[in-house]
C-alpha positions as CSV (number, residue, x, y, z in Angstrom):
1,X,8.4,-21.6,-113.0
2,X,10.5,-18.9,-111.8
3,X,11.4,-20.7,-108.7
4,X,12.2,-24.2,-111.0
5,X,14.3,-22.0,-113.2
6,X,16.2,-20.3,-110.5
7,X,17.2,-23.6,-108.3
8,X,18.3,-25.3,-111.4
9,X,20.7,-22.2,-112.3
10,X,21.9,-21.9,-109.0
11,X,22.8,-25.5,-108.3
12,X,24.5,-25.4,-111.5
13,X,26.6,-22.8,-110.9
14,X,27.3,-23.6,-107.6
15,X,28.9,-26.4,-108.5
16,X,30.3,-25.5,-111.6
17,X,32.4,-23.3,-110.5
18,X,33.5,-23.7,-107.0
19,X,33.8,-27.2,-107.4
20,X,37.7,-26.5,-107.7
21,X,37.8,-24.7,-104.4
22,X,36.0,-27.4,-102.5
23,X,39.1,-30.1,-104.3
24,X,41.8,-27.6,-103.3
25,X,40.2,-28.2,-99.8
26,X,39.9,-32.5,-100.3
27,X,43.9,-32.4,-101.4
28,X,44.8,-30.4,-98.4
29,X,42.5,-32.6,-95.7
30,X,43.7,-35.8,-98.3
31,X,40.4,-37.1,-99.4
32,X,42.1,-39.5,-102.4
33,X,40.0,-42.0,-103.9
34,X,41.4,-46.1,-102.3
35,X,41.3,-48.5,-105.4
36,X,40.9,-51.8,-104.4
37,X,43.7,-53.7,-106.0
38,X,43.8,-57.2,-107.2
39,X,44.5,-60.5,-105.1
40,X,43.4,-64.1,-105.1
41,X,40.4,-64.8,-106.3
42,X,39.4,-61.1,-107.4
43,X,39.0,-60.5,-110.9
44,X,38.5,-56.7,-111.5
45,X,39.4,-54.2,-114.0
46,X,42.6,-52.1,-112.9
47,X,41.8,-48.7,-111.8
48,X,45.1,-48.0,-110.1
49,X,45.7,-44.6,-112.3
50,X,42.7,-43.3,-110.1
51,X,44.3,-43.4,-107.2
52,X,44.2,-40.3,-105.0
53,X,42.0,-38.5,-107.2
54,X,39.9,-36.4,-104.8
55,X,36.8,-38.1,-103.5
56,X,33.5,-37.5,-101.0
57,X,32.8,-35.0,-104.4
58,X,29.0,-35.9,-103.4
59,X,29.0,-33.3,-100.9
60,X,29.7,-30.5,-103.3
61,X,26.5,-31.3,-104.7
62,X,24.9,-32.3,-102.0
63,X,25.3,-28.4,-100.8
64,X,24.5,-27.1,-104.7
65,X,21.3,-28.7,-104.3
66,X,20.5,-27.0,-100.7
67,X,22.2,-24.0,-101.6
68,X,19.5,-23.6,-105.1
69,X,16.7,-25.5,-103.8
70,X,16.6,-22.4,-100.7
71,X,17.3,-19.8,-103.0
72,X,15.0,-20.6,-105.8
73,X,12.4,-21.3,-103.2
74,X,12.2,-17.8,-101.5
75,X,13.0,-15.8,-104.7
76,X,10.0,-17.3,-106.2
77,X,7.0,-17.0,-103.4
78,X,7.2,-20.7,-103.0
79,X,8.6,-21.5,-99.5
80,X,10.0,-24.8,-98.6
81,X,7.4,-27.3,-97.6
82,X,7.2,-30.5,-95.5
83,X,7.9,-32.7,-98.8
84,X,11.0,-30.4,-100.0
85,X,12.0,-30.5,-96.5
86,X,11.4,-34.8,-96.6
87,X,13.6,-35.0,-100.1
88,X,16.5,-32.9,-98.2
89,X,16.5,-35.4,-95.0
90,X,16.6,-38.5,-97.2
91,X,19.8,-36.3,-99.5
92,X,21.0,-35.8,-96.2
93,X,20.9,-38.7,-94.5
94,X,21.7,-41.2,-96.6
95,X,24.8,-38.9,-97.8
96,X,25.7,-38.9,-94.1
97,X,26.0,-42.8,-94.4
98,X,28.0,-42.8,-97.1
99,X,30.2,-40.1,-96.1
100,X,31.4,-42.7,-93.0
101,X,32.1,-45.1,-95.1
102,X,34.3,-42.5,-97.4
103,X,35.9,-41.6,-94.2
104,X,36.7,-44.8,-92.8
105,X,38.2,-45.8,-96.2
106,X,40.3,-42.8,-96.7
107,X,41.1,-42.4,-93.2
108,X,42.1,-46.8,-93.6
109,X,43.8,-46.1,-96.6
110,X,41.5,-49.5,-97.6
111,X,38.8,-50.0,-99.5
112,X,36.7,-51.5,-97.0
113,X,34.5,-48.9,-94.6
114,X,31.5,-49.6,-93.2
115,X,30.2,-53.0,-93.7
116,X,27.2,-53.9,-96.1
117,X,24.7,-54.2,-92.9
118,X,26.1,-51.5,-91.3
119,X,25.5,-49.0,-94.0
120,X,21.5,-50.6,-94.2
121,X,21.2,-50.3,-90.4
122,X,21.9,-46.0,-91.2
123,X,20.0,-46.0,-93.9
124,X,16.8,-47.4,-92.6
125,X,17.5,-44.9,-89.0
126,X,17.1,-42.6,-91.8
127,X,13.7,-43.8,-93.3
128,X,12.2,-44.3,-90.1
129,X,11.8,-40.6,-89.1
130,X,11.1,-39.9,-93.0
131,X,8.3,-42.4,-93.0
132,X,6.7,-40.9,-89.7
133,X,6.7,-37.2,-90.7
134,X,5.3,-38.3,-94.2
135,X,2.5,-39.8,-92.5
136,X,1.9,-36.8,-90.5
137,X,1.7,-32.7,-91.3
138,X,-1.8,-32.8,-93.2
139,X,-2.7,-29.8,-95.7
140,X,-5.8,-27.9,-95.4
141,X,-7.4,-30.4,-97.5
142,X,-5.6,-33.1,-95.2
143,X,-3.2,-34.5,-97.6
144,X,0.0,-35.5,-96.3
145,X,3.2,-35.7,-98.3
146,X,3.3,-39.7,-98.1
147,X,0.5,-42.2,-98.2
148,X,0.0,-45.5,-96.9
149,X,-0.3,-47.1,-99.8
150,X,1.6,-48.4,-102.6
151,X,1.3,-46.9,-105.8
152,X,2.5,-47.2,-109.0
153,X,1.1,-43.6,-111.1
154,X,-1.1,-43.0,-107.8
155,X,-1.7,-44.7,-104.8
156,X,-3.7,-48.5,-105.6
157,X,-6.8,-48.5,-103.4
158,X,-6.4,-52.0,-102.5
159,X,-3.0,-51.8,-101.2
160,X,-3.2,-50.3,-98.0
161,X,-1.0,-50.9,-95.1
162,X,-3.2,-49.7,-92.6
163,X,-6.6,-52.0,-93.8
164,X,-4.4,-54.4,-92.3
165,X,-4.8,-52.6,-88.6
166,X,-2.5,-49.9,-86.9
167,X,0.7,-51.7,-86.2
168,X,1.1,-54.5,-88.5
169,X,0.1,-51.0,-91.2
170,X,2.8,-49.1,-89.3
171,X,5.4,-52.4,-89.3
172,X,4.6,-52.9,-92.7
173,X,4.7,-49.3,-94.0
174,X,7.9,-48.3,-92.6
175,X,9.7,-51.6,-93.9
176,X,8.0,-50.9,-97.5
177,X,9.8,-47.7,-97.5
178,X,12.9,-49.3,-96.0
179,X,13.3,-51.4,-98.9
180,X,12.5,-48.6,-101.4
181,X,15.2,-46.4,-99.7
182,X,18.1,-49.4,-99.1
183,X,17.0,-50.5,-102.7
184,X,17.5,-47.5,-104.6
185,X,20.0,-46.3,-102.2
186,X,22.7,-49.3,-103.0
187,X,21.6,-48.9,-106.8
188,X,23.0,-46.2,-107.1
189,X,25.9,-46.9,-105.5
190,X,26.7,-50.1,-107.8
191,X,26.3,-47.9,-110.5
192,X,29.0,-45.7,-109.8
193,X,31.6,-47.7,-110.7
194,X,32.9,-45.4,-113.8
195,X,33.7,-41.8,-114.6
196,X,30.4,-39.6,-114.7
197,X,28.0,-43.1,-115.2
198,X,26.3,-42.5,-111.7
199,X,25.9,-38.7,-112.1
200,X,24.9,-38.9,-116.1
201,X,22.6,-41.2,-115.0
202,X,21.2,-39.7,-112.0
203,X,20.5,-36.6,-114.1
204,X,18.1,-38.4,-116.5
205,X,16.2,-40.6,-113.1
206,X,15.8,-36.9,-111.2
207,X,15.2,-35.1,-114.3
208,X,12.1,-37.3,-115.2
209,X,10.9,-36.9,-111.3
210,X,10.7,-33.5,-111.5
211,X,9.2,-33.4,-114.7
212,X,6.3,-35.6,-113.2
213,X,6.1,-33.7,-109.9
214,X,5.7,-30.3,-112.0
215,X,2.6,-32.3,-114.1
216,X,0.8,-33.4,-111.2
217,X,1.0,-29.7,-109.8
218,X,-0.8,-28.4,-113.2
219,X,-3.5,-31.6,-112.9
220,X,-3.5,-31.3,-109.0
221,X,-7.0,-32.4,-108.2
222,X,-9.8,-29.7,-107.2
223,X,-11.6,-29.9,-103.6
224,X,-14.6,-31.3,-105.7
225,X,-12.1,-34.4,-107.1
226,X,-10.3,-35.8,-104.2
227,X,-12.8,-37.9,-102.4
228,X,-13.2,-39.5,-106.0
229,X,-9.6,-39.5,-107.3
230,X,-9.2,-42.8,-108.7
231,X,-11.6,-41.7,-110.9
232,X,-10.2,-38.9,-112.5
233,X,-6.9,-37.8,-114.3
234,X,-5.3,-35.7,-111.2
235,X,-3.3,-36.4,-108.6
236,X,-3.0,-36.3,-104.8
237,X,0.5,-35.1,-104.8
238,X,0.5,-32.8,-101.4
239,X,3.6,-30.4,-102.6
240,X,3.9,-31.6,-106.5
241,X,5.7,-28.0,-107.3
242,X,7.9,-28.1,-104.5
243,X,8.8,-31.2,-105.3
244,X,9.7,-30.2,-108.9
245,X,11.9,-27.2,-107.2
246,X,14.1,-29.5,-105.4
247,X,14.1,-31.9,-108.4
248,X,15.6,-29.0,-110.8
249,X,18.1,-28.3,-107.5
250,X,19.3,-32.1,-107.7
251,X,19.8,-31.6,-111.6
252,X,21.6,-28.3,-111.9
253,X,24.1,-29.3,-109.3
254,X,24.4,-32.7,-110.7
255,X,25.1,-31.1,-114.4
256,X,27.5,-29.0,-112.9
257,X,29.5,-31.9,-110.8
258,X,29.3,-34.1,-113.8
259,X,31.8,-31.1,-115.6
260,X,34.4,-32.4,-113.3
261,X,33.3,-35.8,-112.6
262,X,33.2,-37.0,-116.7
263,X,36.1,-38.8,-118.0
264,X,38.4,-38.3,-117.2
265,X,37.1,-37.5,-114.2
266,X,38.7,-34.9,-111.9
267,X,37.0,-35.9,-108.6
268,X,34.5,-38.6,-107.3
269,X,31.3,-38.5,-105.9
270,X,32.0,-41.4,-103.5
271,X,29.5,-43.3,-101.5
272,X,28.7,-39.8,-100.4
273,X,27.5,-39.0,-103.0
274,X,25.6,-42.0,-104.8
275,X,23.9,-42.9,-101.3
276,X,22.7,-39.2,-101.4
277,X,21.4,-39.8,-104.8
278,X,19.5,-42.9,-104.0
279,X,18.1,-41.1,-101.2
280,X,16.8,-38.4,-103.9
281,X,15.2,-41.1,-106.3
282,X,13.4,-43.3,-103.2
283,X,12.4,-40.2,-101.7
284,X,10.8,-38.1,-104.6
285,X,9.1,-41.6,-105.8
286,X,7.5,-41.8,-102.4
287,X,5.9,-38.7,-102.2
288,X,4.9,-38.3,-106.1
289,X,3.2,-41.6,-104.9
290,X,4.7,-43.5,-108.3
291,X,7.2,-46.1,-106.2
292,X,6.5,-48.9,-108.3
293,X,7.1,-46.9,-111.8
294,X,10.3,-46.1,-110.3
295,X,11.6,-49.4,-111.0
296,X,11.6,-48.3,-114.7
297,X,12.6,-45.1,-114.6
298,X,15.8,-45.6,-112.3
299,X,15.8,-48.7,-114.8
300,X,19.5,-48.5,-115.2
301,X,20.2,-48.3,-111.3
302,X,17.8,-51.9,-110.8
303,X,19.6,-53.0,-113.6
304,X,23.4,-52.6,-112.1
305,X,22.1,-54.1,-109.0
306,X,19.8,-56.9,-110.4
307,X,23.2,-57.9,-112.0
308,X,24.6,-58.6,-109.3
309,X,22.0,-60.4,-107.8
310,X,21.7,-62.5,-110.9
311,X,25.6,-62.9,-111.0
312,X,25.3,-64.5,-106.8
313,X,22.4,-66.5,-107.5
314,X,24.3,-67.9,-110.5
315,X,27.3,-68.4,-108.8
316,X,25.9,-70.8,-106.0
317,X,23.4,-72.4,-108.3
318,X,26.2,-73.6,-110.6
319,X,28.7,-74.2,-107.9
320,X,31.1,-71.4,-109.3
321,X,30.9,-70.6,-112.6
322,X,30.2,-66.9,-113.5
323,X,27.3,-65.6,-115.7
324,X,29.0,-62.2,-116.1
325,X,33.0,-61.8,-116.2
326,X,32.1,-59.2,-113.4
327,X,29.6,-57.6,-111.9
328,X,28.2,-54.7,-111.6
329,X,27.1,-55.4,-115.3
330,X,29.8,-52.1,-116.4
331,X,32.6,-54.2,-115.2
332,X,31.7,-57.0,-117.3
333,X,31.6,-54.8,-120.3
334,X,35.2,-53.6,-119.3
335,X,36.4,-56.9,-119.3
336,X,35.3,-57.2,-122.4
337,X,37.5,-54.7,-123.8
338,X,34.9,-51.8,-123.8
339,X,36.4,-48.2,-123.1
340,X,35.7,-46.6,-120.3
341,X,33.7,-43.6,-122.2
342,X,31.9,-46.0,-124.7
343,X,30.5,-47.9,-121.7
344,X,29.1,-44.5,-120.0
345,X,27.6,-43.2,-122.8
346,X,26.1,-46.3,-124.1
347,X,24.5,-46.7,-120.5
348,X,23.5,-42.7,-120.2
349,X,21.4,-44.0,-123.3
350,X,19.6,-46.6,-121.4
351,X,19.4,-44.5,-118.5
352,X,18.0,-42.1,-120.7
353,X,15.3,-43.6,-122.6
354,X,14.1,-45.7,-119.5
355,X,13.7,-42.6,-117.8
356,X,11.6,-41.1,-120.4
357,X,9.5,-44.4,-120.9
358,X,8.7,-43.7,-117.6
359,X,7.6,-40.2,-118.3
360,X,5.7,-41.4,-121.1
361,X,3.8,-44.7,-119.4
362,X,2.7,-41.8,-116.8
363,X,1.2,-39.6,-119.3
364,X,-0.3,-42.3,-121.1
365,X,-1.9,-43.4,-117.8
366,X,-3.5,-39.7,-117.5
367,X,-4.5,-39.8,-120.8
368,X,-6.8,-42.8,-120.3
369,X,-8.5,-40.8,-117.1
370,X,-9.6,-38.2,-119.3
């Protein structure tokens, strides 16, 4: 507890308060956030007011969250393990990615960065190596942070990549994760299309990860329980507390960015920083082995990016006509007249109570094992 308590605090005050320092630092280096302004054919609400507000804020928490997670780690006699270590790379990595395209576009002076594969192509040389060392690095009871299976509270027996042999498992495997980490990835980075909504959000989607990694710690399954898990009500987690450590990091330093990032927000997280989120959410899903729960509890992420989906699919099935005035589904609502804060709070709400739904399908699950 004292390691979850000190991470969080940490993190938060990391970014809390030198926050300002790091913008003085974007003015100076000219990190301003490129609004994409209308022409033909683009309907979109106009942002140009947020022009050159300081952006690439995502690695302010991005640093929080290393900064804490390290710090709460050693102070309380729990050292960083192969799945903290996993959650960092995929923060890491897929910030990395985003943090290109935030270059490119400020360095431009255009909205357009990297290109939609492009960014895909980084993100899955990112999973790869996450998806190999999860596989690998056993504990003393042989547990490895990832599993070949897909789960949705634990791991489903009967979905196993490699019951299907060694390299169509491995092919398969590594292109399950793939999509989990593109998926989530992009998500998130609809999402943040408003002051605060990605970072509110994220708050609630982390927040409920942690809170599941730090119950499968206290129902971790005895020596006695694991060749019989599916049986029982623990889990198979192979760093569940670590797991929550990094968890609380993520949240602190997201509580304290969202200070500055709120409306009216004084800097932007960029694709920096919602990439690195998505990274966070795909990566702590993976190794608390609940992927397909995380559908609901990043609820609001699928839901900006089913949106626009829907909104595509729509398009071409009716030859042009438009089933939202705009997607993501937040820019429809601001077409509709819908302040900027009424829309973010409104969808911190969702975000909210699909993340504890989440929580609460999970416990409900244990409770029928007992």
């Amino acid at each position: 507890m004292r390691s979850l308590l000190t991470a969080a605090a940490i993190s938060l005050a990391f970014t809390l308060f030198l926050t300002p320092l790091f913008l003085r630092l974007f003015r100076r280096w000219g990190w301003g956030q490129v609004i994409r302004t209308d022409g033909e054919n683009f309907n979109a609400p106009k942002h140009e007011l947020k022009r050159g507000t300081p952006t690439m804020g995502g690695v302010v928490f991005i640093a929080g969250t290393i900064v804490g997670y390290l710090i709460g780690a050693y102070t309380g006699y729990n050292p960083p393990t192969a799945s903290g270590w996993l959650v960092l790379w995929m923060m890491v990595g897929f910030g990395a990615v985003g943090f290109i395209d935030d270059f490119l576009k400020v360095r431009m002076q255009h909205y357009a960065g990297l290109s939609g594969w492009k960014k895909i192509a980084g993100q899955i040389i990112v999973v790869i190596p996450f998806g190999i060392v999860a596989l690998n690095f056993g504990d003393t009871y042989a547990l490895t942070p990832g599993s070949a299976y897909i789960s949705f509270f634990r791991d489903i027996p009967l979905l196993s990549f490699m019951a299907l042999g060694p390299i169509l498992g491995w092919f398969l495997y590594l292109a399950w994760l793939a999509l989990l980490g593109v998926g989530f990835s992009n998500s998130v980075n609809l999402t943040d299309g408003l002051d605060g909504l990605a970072a509110g959000a994220g708050i609630f989607v982390v927040g409920a990860y942690s809170l599941i990694a730090f119950w499968q710690f206290n129902q971790a399954c005895s020596t006695a329980q694991l060749a019989d898990d599916y049986l029982q009500a623990c889990y198979q987690a192979r760093d569940p507390l670590d797991l929550a450590i990094v968890g609380a990091a993520v949240v602190g330093s997201l509580v304290g960015f969202l200070w500055w990032n709120a409306p009216k927000a004084k800097v932007f997280m960029g694709d920096v920083g919602s990439m690195a989120i998505g990274g966070v959410v795909a990566a702590m899903a993976i190794l608390t082995r609940t992927e397909m729960l995380g559908v609901l509890i990043a609820g609001l992420f699928v839901l900006s990016s089913g949106s626009v989906v829907l909104q595509r699919l729509y398009f071409k099935a009716t030859k042009g006509k438009r089933l939202f005035l705009m997607s993501p589904l937040h820019h429809h609502f601001e077409l509709r007249g819908w302040p900027e804060v009424t829309i973010v709070v409104r969808f911190w709400i969702i975000a909210g109570m699909l993340a504890v739904s989440g929580v609460g399908l999970f416990y409900v699950e244990w409770l029928s094992k007992v």
